[in-house]
Structure formats: structure tokens, C-alpha cells
N, C-alpha and C positions, 0 to 999 in steps of 0.2 A: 133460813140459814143454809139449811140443804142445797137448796136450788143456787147461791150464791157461791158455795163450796162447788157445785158441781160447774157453775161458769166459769170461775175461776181460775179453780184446778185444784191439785194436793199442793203441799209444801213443795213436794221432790220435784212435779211440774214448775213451780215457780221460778224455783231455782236453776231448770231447765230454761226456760227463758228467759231468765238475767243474764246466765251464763253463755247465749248465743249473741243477744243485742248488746255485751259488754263486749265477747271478743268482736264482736263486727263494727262499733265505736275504736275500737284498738287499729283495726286495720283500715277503717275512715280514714285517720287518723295521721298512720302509717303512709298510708298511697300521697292524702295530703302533705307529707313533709320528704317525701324521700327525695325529691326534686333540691332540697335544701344541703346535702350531702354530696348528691352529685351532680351539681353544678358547675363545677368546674372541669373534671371528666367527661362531662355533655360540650361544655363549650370547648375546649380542646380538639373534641375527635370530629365534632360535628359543625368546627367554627364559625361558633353561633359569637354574638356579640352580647355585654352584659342587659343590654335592655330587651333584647330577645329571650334569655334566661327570663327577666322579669315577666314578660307575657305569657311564658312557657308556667310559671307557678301561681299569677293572677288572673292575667286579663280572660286567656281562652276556657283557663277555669272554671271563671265565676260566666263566662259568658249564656249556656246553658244552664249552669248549675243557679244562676238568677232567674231566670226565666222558668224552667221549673218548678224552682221552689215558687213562684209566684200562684202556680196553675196547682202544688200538690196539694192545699188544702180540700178541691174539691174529689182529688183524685184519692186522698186517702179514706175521704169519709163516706164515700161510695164504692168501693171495691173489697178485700178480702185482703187485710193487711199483712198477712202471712207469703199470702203470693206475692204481693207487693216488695214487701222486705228481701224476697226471693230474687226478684229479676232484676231489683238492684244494684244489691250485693255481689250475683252472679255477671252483671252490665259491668260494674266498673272496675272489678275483680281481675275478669278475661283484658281490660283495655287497659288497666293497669298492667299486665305481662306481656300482650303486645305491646307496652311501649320499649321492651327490650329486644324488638324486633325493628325499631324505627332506627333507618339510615339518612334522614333529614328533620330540618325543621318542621317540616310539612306535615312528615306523618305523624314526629311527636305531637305536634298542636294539635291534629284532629283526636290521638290516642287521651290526650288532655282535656279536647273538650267533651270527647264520651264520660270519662271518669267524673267530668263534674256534672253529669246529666243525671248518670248513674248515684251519685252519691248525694244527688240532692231529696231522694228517697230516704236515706239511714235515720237523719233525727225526728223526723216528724212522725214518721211509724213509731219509731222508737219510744218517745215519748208518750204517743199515743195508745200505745201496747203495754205500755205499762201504769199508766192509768185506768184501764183496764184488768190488768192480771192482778194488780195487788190493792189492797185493800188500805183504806186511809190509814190506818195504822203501822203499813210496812211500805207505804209509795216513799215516805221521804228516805227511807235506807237504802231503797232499790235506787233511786235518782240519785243517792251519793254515792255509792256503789259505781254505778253509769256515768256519770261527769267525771271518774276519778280517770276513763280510759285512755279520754286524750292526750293525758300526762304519758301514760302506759305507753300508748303506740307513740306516739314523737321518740321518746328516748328507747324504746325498743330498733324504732327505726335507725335511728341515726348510730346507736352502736352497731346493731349488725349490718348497716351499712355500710360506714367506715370500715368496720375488721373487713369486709368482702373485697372491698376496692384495696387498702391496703395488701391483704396477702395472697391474689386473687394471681398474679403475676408469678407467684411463686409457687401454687397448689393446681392453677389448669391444667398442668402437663399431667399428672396424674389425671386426671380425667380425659385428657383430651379434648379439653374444649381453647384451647390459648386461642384461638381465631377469633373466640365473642370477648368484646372491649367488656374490663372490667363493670363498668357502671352500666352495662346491660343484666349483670346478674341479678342484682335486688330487687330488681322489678319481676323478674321469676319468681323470687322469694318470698314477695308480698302480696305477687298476687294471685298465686295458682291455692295458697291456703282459705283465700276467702270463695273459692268454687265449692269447697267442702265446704263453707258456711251457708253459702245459698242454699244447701242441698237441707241441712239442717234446720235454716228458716222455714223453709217450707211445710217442716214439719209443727212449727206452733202452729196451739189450735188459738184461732181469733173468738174471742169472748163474744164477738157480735155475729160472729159467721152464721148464726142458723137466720137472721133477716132475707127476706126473699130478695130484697132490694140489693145486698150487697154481693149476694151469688147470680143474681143476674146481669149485675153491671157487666159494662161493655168497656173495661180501662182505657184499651186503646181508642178507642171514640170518645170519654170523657178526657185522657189527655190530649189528645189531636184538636178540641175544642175549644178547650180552654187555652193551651200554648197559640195555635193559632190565629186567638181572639187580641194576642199582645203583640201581633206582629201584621207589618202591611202587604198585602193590603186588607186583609183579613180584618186588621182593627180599625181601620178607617170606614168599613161597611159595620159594624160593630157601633163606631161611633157613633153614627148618623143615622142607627137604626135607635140605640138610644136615647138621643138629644135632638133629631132633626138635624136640621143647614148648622145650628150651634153647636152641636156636638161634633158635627164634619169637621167648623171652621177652625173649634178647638183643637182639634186631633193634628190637623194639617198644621198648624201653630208650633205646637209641641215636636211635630217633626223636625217644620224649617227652623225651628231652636237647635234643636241637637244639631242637624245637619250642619251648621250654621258655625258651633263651636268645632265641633268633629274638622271640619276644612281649615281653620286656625289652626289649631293644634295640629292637624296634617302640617300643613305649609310652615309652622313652625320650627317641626321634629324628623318629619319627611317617612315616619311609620304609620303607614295607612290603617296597614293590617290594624293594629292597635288601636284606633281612634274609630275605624270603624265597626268594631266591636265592643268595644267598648258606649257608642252611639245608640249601640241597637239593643244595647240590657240597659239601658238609660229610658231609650224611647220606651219599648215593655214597659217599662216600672211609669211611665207616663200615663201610658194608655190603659193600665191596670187601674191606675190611683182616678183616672175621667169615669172608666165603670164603675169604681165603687160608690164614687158621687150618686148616679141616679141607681144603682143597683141598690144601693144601703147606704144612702145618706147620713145614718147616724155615726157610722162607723166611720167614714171620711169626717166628719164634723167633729169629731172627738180625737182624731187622729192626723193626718193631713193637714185639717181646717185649723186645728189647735198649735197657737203658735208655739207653748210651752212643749207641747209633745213632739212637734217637729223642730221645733230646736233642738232639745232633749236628745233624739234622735241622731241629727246631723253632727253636733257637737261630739257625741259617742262614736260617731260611725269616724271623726278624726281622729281622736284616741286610736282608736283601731286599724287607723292607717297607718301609724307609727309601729303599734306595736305587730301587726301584720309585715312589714313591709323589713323592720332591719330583726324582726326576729327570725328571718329567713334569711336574708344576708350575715348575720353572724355568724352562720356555718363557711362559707365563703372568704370573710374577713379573719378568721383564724387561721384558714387555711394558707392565705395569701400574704397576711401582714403579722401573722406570731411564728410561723414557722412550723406550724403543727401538722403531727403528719395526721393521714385520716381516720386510723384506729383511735390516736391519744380524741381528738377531736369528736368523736363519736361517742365515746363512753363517755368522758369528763363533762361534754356541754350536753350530752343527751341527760344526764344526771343534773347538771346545774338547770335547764329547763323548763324538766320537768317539776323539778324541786322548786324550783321558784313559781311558776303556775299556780302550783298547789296552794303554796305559802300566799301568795299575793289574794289567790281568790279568797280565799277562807278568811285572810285578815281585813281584805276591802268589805264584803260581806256581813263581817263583827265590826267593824268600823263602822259600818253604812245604818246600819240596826241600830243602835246604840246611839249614833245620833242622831239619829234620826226620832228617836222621844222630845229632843227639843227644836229639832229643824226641819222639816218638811222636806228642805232640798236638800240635805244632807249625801243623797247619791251623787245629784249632780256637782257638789264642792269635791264629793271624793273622786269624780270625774278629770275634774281641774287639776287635783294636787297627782293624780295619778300619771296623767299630761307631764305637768312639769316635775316629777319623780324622772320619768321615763327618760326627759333630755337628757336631764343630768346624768342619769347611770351609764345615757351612750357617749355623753362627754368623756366618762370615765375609759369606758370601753374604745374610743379611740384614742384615747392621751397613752394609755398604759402598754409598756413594751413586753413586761413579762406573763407567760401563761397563765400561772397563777393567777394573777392579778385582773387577767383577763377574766378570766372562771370567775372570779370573786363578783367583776362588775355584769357579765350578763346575766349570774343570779338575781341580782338587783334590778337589772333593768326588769327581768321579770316578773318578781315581784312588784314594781311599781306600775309596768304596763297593765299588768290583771286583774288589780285593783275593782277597777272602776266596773266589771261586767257583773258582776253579781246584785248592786245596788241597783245599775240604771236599769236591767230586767225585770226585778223587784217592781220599779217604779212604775215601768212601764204599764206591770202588769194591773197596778195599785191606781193607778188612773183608766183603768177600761173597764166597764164593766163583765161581769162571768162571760155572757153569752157570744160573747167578742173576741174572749182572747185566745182560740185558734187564729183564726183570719187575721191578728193585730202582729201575734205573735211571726207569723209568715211573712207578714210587712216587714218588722224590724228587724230579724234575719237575715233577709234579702239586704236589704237596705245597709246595712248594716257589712256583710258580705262584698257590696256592688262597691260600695262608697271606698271601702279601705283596701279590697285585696285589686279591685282592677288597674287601679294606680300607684298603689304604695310600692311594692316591687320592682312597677318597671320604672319608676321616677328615679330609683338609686341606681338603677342597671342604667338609666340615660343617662345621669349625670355622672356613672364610673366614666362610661367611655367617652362622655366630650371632656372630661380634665383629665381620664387618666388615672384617676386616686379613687378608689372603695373605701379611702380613710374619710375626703370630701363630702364622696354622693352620699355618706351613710346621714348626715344634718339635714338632707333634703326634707325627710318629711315635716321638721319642723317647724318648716314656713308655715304648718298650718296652723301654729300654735296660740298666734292673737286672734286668727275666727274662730278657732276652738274655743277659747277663754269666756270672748266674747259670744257663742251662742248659748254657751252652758248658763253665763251668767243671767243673760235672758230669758232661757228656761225657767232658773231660778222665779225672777222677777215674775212672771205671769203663772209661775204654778198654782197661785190658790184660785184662778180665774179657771182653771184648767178642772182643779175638785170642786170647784161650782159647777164647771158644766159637766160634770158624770152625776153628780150628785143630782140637777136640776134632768138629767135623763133619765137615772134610775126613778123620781119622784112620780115623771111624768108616765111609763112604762109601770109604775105602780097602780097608780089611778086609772089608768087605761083596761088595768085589770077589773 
């Protein structure tokens, strides 16, 4: 008990590290959404076009920040999670405040895809650190505690956002700053507070740090390894050193696929940037899912191989593009078609939001439980109704002229888009076995990340500007709404083939013992 006290820590420690990976969830968080606010002050000073906004808050994003996350499981569980937490925090902190230094497209998208590099570090430590610090009996308060932040930082963001760009033109002269464009300030604001958190990070002690293994790690060579190994040509010698001519031929496969679509949708849309990035956090998660085949067969065969779990998966990761994609354009669409100025706009939908997050996760989560005594697939139905909850609320949301009424329906969309994430994670988890579900859990995050945020925001920002209407593009994501239906319902259909086979793996890993 001593010895466990002493890894641990005291109480007052613990709550010291809640209280750092909670504000540093808050300002994830925060960085992630303040692009939602001011958007439209971006596109203005720096006229950018709405599908470029879109790439500016998805695609450049997620574009390292997939790829990373793909390579952090080996990197957290061999290094010194403290530092780790430290260089991230303090990475995308700094590239967050430079981005209120960028005078083009150019530099915001690279200030962008540092931040998603950087911040693809925060949950996996996070989680990881607190599995760690607290004891089965206080892990599930701390993890509610911690998922309550991103509600925090969204509506913290977007109100002190708004108030900054609203009174920002009337309060520089006092300073003397009227030269820097309002919507450069918040990026000051959000992100010089998280260099004091790095500094803080660094001071958690890691419960595993006395390992010789994790004080000798080399970070920068285990991630330079592993991110290198999902990219060409790195992963094509990768391939072929694992599979032979078969593993080359597949690799090269998987590329001229992507390349293949990427040139379509170029020649379609005439955004390269976009498609070829987009290409290249596709190809990654390719050439990721070819190594885990001969690296850990069981893990692909229960995952990937399983068609219930990759349905499961892909059906969720559409959900996700709806609700990723116009829950970032309703900051935008008030501004533009209710008449709201940026203050009202910041307080009122950073509260409606948040409030609905909350509300939706907690009641999809009690919904999903609860039926899930007499339905196995019960996440995946709450997936469905979550889906079409979602149209409907944005139906509402663009039919309705008055603010109010506005507020009333993007709490609803809220609620109905967040639904579904607390079940299919549950599911996820309830289908892999223990020893799995770091490395499974990094799959469907990713995935899950790649699939909704690289396309969902820029499809509404293309379709604003070839009609013209934000009222139009905001229906875009719906098109996905018959293969969503339809893979979830498939999930459905093969889930007990799916608890056969973990079941007929744990049997087989039993006996082996």
C-alpha cells in the first residue's frame, strides 16, 4: 500500500495533475475551435475563400495530427510522459500565437499543421497519466472531471473570442496596438497561457519514470521511426522488408489508389493543396493498417479484418463528419445569416454548445447502457438515430430567421450529434481484447479524426462558394447519410460474428498459456 501511495502520490499531488491535464484539455480544445469564431475576420483581411477556411480547421489539421497520432502509441509508452506532455503542449501553444502573426494563407496553414502535430500528444498522455496516477476507485471521477474540458474550452473560447473581435476596435487605441487585425488577438490569448502549462507539465512525476527503459529512450528517433515508416518512401522499404515483392506490390497498390482518387477530386474541385493532403494522411493510415497485418495479425484481424468493427467505425467516423463539419460552420452561419454580432454570438452558442455536448454525451451514454441489456447493437442504433436527430436539428437551424430560435436549434443539433460517441467507444472497446486496446484505441481516433474533420469543413466552405449560400452548403454533409445508415446497419448484422471472434482469441491466448 506504501509503495503504491508512494507511486502514485498524495491526494494534494493528484489533484495537481488533474488540474494541469484538465486546463491543458481546456486549451486543446480552445486552439481547436477558435478558428470557428474567426472565420470570417480571417477570410476578409486575408481573402481567403470559404473552402480554404475549411482546410485552414480540417484538412491541414488533421493532416499531421493523423499521422502522429498513428506513430504516438509507441512513442508514449517508451519515453517519460511528463516531458512528453511538456513539448506538446509547449509545440502547439507557441504555433498557436504565432498564428496571430500570419499575414497569408501560407503561414496560417503551416501555424495549423504545427498545432495539429503538437496536440496530437495531449489525449493519449492524458489518458495514459491518469491511469496511472489514480487508483480504480478515483480513475472514473478524474476521466469525468477531464472529458468535461472540451465543453469548457469550446465556450470559453468562443465567448472570449467574440467579446475580443467585437470591442477590440474600440479598446486598441488605449493600448496602442490598432495596427494588429482584431482576429489576431486571441490567438495571443490562447496561446501564450498554455507555455505556462508546458512549464507545469513538466513538473508531473511519471508513475513509471524510475524504468531504465523510459529514461533512456531516444523520443526523437522513436518518433522519426515510426512517422517515417507511414510515409514514402520510407514505407514502401518498410513494406517489402515485411512482406517481400507482396508487401511492395501491396504498398504501391494502396498508393496508385489514393493517387488515383486525389487526381479526380483535384480535376474535379481544382484544390490540390486539399486532396493532396488529404492523400497523404489516407496513404499513412494505409500503410499503418499493411504493418499491423504482419506486425500483429491478431490485432488487424479483429480490427480492420472484422467487418462489423470496420463498419462500426466508418459508419461513426460519418456521424462525425456532420457533426464536425457544421458544428464549426454555425459559428459563421449566425454571423452571416441571423445578424449576430460577435459578442452576442460567443457567449450565447458558446453556452448553447457546450450545454448541448454535455447533455447529448451523457444521455447517448444512458441510452446506449440501458439498451444495450437487451440489444448488443444498441450503440450502433444510437449511432443511426443520432445521424438523423442531427439533419433534422440543422434543418431547423437553417429554416429559422430569429436568434432565439437559432440557439434553441443548435442546442439540439448538439445534443443529437453527441449522442452516438460514448456508446460506439464503449463498443469499440467491448469488442477488443485488454491487451489491445491502446494500439486499437489510436486506430479509431485517428480514423475517426481523418474521415470527419478532413472533409467535413472544407465540403461546406466548397459548396458556400460555388452557390453562394452557407444556408445550401450547410446540407452537404448529409449526402452521407444512406452509407452511414447503411454501414451501421451492417455493423449491426455481423456483430455477434465479431464477439465470436474475440471470444474464440481470448479462448485461444488462454490455452496457449
Amino acid at each position: 500500500m506504501a509503495a503504491d501511495i508512494g507511486r502514485r502520490g498524495s491526494a494534494a499531488y493528484q489533484a495537481y495533475v488533474l488540474f494541469v491535464l484538465f486546463a491543458v484539455n481546456v486549451l486543446n480544445f480552445a486552439d481547436r475551435s477558435i478558428l470557428s469564431m474567426l472565420a470570417d475576420p480571417i477570410k476578409h483581411d486575408l481573402g481567403l475563400s470559404d473552402a480554404q477556411i475549411g482546410m485552414l480547421v480540417g484538412t491541414f489539421f488533421v493532416l499531421l495530427n493523423s499521422i502522429a497520432g498513428l506513430a504516438m502509441g509507441a512513442i508514449v509508452d517508451g519515453w517519460l510522459r511528463n516531458r512528453l506532455l511538456a513539448v506538446g503542449v509547449g509545440l502547439w501553444s507557441a504555433l498557436t500565437a504565432l498564428s496571430g502573426l500570419s499575414t497569408s494563407f501560407v503561414q496560417l496553414a503551416l501555424a495549423r499543421i504545427g498545432v495539429g502535430l503538437g496536440e496530437a500528444v495531449g489525449s493519449p498522455v492524458s489518458h495514459s497519466l491518469i491511469g496511472d496516477v489514480f487508483t480504480a476507485e478515483g480513475r472514473g471521477r478524474a476521466f469525468a472531471l477531464f472529458f468535461c474540458a472540451p465543453s469548457v474550452g469550446i465556450a470559453t473560447c468562443l465567448a472570449v473570442s467574440g467579446g475580443i473581435v467585437q470591442a477590440w476596435p474600440q479598446q486598441c487605441g488605449a493600448l496602442g496596438l490598432c495596427q494588429v487585425a482584431a482576429w489576431k488577438v486571441p490567438f495571443f490569448v490562447f496561446g501564450v497561457p498554455g507555455l505556462v502549462f508546458a512549464v507545469l507539465a513538466a513538473f508531473i512525476r511519471d508513475p513509471a519514470g524510475d524504468a531504465p527503459s523510459r529514461r533512456a529512450a531516444r523520443p526523437g528517433a522513436v518518433a522519426m521511426r515510426e512517422i517515417v515508416a507511414l510515409l514514402p518512401p520510407f514505407s514502401i522499404i518498410v513494406a517489402a522488408r515485411l512482406a517481400g515483392g507482396r508487401g511492395l506490390r501491396i504498398n504501391l497498390t494502396i498508393a496508385a489508389i489514393v493517387v488515383a482518387i486525389a487526381a479526380v477530386l483535384i480535376a474535379l474541385t481544382g484544390d490540390w493543396v486539399q486532396w493532396i493532403s488529404v492523400g497523404a494522411a489516407f496513404y499513412a493510415l494505409g500503410s499503418w493498417t499493411q504493418g499491423q497485418y504482419h506486425r500483429d495479425p491478431a490485432v488487424h484481424a479483429l480490427t480492420i479484418g472484422s467487418p462489423a468493427f470496420l463498419s462500426a467505425v466508418l459508419g461513426a467516423a460519418l456521424v462525425g463528419t456532420a457533426s464536425g463539419a457544421i458544428g464549426f460552420w454555425c459559428i459563421p452561419f449566425a454571423l452571416r445569416e441571423m445578424g449576430m454580432d460577435h459578442a452576442t454570438t460567443g457567449k450565447v452558442l458558446g453556452l448553447c454548445i457546450a450545454g448541448g455536448s454535455i447533455s447529448g454525451t451523457l444521455l447517448g451514454g444512458l441510452i446506449a447502457d440501458r439498451w444495450r441489456r437487451s440489444n448488443p447493437a444498441a450503440a450502433l442504433w444510437v449511432a443511426a438515430i443520432s445521424m438523423i436527430g442531427s439533419a433534422v436539428a440543422t434543418l431547423a437551424m437553417v429554416m429559422v430567421r430569429d436568434p432565439a430560435a437559432y440557439a434553441v436549434a443548435v442546442t439540439s443539433f448538439m445534443i443529437a450529434t453527441t449522442m452516438w460517441a460514448p456508446g460506439i467507444a464503449a463498443l469499440v472497446q467491448d469488442l477488443i481484447p485488454t491487451p489491445m486496446r491502446g494500439r486499437v484505441a489510436a486506430l479509431y481516433t485517428v480514423s475517426l479524426t481523418l474521415i470527419g474533420m478532413s472533409a467535413g469543413p472544407y465540403m461546406i466552405g466548397k459548396v458556400a462558394d460555388l452557390s453562394g449560400s452557407l444556408r445550401v452548403a450547410m446540407f452537404t454533409p448529409y449526402a452521407a447519410l444512406p452509407p452511414c445508415l447503411l454501414l451501421l446497419a451492417f455493423a449491426a448484422r455481423r456483430l455477434p460474428a465479431a464477439y465470436r471472434a474475440r471470444d474464440h482469441y481470448l479462448t485461444e491466448t488462454t490455452n496457449g498459456l
